[in-house]
N, C-alpha and C positions, 0 to 999 in steps of 0.2 A: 441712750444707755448712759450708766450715770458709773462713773470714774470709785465714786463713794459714797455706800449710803447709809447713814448713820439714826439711830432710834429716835422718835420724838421727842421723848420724853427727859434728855440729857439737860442737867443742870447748867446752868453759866459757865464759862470757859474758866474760870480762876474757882469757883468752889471746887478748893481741898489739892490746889494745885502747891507744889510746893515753890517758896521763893530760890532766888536765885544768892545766894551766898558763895562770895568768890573764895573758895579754897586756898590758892596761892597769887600770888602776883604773873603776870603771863606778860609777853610782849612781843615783838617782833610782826610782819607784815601778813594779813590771812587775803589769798586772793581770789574772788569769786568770780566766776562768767557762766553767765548765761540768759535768763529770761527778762525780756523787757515789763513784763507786766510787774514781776518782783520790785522791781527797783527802787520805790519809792519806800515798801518794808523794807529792805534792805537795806536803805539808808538812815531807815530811823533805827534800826534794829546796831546797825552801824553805830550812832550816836549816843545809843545806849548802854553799849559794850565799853566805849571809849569810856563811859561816865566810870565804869566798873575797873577799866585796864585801861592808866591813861598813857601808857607805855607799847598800848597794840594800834596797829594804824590796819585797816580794813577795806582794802582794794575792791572796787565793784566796775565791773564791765557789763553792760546789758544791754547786747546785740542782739537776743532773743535767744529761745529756749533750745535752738538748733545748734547755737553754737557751744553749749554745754559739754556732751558726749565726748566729742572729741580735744575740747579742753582737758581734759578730766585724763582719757585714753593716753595724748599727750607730755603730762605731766604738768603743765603751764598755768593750772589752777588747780587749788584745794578744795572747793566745793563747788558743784556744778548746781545750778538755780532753774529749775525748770517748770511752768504752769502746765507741764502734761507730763504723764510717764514718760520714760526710754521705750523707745520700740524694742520690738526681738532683735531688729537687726544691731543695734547701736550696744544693746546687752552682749550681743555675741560678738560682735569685736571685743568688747573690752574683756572679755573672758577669754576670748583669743589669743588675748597678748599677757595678760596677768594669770590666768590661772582659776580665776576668782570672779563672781560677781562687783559690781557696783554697790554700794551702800546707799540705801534710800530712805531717806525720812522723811512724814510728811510735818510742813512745820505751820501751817497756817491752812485756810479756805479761802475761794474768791469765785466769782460764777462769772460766767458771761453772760455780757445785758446788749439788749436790742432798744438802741435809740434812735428817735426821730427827732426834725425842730421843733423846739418849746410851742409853736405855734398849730401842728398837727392835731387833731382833734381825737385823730385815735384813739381808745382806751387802753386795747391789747391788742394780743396779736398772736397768732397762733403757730405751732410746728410748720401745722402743714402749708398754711402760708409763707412761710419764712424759706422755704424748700420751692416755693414756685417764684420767690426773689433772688436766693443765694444758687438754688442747683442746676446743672443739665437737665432739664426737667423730661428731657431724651431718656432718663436712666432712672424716672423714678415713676412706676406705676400711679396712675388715677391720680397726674398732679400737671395742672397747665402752668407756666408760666404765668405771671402777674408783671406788668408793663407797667400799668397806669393806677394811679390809685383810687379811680372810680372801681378797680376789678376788688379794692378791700372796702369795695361800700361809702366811702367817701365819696358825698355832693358841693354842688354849687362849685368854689373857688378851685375846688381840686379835681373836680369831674373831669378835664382830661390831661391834667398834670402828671409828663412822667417819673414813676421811680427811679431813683437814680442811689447805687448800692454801695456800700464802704464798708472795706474790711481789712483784717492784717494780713500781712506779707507772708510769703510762705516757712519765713525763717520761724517765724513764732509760733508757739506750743496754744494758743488762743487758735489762730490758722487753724492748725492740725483737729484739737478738739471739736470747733464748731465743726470743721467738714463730717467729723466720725458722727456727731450725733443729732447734726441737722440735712446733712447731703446725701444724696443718692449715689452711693462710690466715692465718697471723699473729692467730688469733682467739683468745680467751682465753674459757674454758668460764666460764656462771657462777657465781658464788660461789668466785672466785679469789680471795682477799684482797688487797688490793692497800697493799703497803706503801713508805711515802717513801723509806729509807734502805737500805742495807745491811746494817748492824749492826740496826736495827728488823726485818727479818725474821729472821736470828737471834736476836733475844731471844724475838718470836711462837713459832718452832719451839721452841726451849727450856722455852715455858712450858703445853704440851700434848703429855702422851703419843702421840697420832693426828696428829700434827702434820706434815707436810712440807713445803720452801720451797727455792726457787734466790736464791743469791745469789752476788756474786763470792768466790772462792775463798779473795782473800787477807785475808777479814776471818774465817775460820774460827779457830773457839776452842774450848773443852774443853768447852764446857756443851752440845754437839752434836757429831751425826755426821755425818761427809762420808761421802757413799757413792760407790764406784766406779761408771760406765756401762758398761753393752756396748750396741753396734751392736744389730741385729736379731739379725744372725743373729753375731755376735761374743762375744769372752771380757771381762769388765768388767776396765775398766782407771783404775786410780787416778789421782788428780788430784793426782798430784807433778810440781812442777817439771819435768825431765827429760822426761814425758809431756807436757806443756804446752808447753815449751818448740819437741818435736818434731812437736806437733801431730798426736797419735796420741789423746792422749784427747779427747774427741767436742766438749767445748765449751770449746775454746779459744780466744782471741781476741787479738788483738794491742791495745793501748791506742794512742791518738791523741793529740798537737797541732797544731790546726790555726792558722795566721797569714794574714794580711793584706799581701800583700807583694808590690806591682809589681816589674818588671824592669827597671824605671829607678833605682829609689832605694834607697840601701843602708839595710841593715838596722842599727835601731838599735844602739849597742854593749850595752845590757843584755841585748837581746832574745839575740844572738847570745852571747853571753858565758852565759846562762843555759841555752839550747840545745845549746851546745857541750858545758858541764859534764854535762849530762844524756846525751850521745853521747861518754862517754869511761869509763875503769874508773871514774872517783870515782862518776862517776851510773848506772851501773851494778852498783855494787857495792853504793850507797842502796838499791836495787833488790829487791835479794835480803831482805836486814837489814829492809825493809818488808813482806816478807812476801808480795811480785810475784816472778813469774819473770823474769829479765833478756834482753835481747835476745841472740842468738850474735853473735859477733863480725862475720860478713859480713851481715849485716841492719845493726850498728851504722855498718862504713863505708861502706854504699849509706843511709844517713839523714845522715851525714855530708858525702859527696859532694851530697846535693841541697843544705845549707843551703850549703854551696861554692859554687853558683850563684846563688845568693839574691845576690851579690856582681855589679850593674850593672858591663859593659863599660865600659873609661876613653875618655870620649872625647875622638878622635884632633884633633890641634892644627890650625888652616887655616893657622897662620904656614909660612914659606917659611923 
């Protein structure tokens, strides 16, 4: 099941987008936690801001996407950074104690990719394989476990070489999504590796011939293979841009900022100023250059349009 799915036929992420033109000078400290997959937009998105407001300094913590919510709930941070939704339950806290939803924006695309070693012969690789690697396969109809990778057709060198699995920790929003849309019950088979970071599961796949692992897509590097998915019954489809973008290849996702913001009170000038830049070609074009997919241009002006409302009604005068 796909998070977001957006028309084919959407032009470039910057056709007709508007630039970012800083309105006033801003400054003072914006603090963000949450998703480790973000981090690396984050910090060029960080460095781009600073190009704009060399008076804002731009705090980032990325312990992963779990610890957002209750930042946010807390007070401890101004925008919460998450590669998956809020569940209901982490929504109904916060509504619990504020009155209010959460503010959510989506600010950028990124998929999760299944890598092997550069050396693996594999072409692709399919759902339902990836389900008899990653799941309790106790809990998922007409799907055996895969041990060895003779069991994915692999001869000679690898005929009885075993799989051996890498993935993220439970703290992260990568975690969460792959179990929803590759697992049998969000369960994870045991003796799944469970790694903190990103880039820490590709260096694991990197350093074992038998090696397989999901990470986000945009930290893919030359010392590993992306491999394309198919469907069940589908043709594998590569994890470029363009297929992410359109939400054809199978684990694609939309990235999050989520804020703190009644409808009484207007929205800090940094908060908004850094938001904006991020909802315009300049932060969309960061976008690409990081090595994320960018949002199309009508996803940008309906994230645009919401933080437009974020702007409290002026209220009306009693004078006569």
């Amino acid at each position: 099941m796909l998070l977001l799915v957006l028309p084919l036929h959407l032009a470039s992420a910057q056709d007709g987008m508007p630039r970012y033109v800083p309105n006033t000078e801003v400054g003072g400290t914006l603090h963000i936690v949450g998703s480790e997959t973000l981090a690396n937009l984050l910090f060029s998105w960080d460095k781009q801001f600073r190009r704009f407001h060399p008076d804002a300094v731009v705090e980032i913590e990325a312990y992963g996407s779990a610890a957002a919510p209750p930042a946010l709930l807390q007070g401890t941070a101004d925008l919460g950074a998450m590669s998956r939704r809020m569940t209901t339950a982490e929504v109904s806290r916060f509504r619990d104690r504020y009155d209010y939803p959460p503010v959510e924006l989506t600010v950028a695309m990124d998929a999760i990719g299944i890598y092997v070693h550069r050396s693996n012969p594999l072409r692709s690789i399919s759902m339902h394989q990836l389900r008899g690697i990653f799941s309790r396969t106790q809990d998922c109809p007409d799907t055996d476990a895969l041990d060895y990778w003779h069991e994915l057709d692999l001869e000679q060198a690898w005929q009885d070489l075993k799989i051996s699995a890498y993935g993220r920790d439970a703290a992260s929003g990568t975690y969460a999504v792959f179990g929803r849309q590759i697992l049998c019950g969000d369960l994870y088979r045991t003796g799944v590796n469970e790694i903190p970071g990103s880039a820490g599961v590709l260096r694991a796949v990197a350093a074992g011939i038998g090696h397989i692992g999901y990470s986000a897509v945009s930290y893919n590097n030359p010392y590993i293979k992306l491999l394309p998915i198919s469907s069940d019954a589908g043709e594998p489809v590569a994890a470029s841009q363009p297929n992410i973008q359109s939400g054809v290849y199978p684990l694609s996702r939309p990235l999050f900022l989520y804020l703190n913001q009644s409808a009484d009170k207007p929205l800090p000038p940094a908060i908004r100023a850094f938001l904006e830049m991020i909802l315009s070609s300049d932060g969309q074009g960061s976008v690409t250059r990081a090595g994320y997919t960018p949002l199309p241009e009508s996803i940008v002006l309906q994230q645009r349009e919401t933080l437009a409302r974020l702007e409290p009604e002026p209220a009306l005068s009693n004078s006569r």
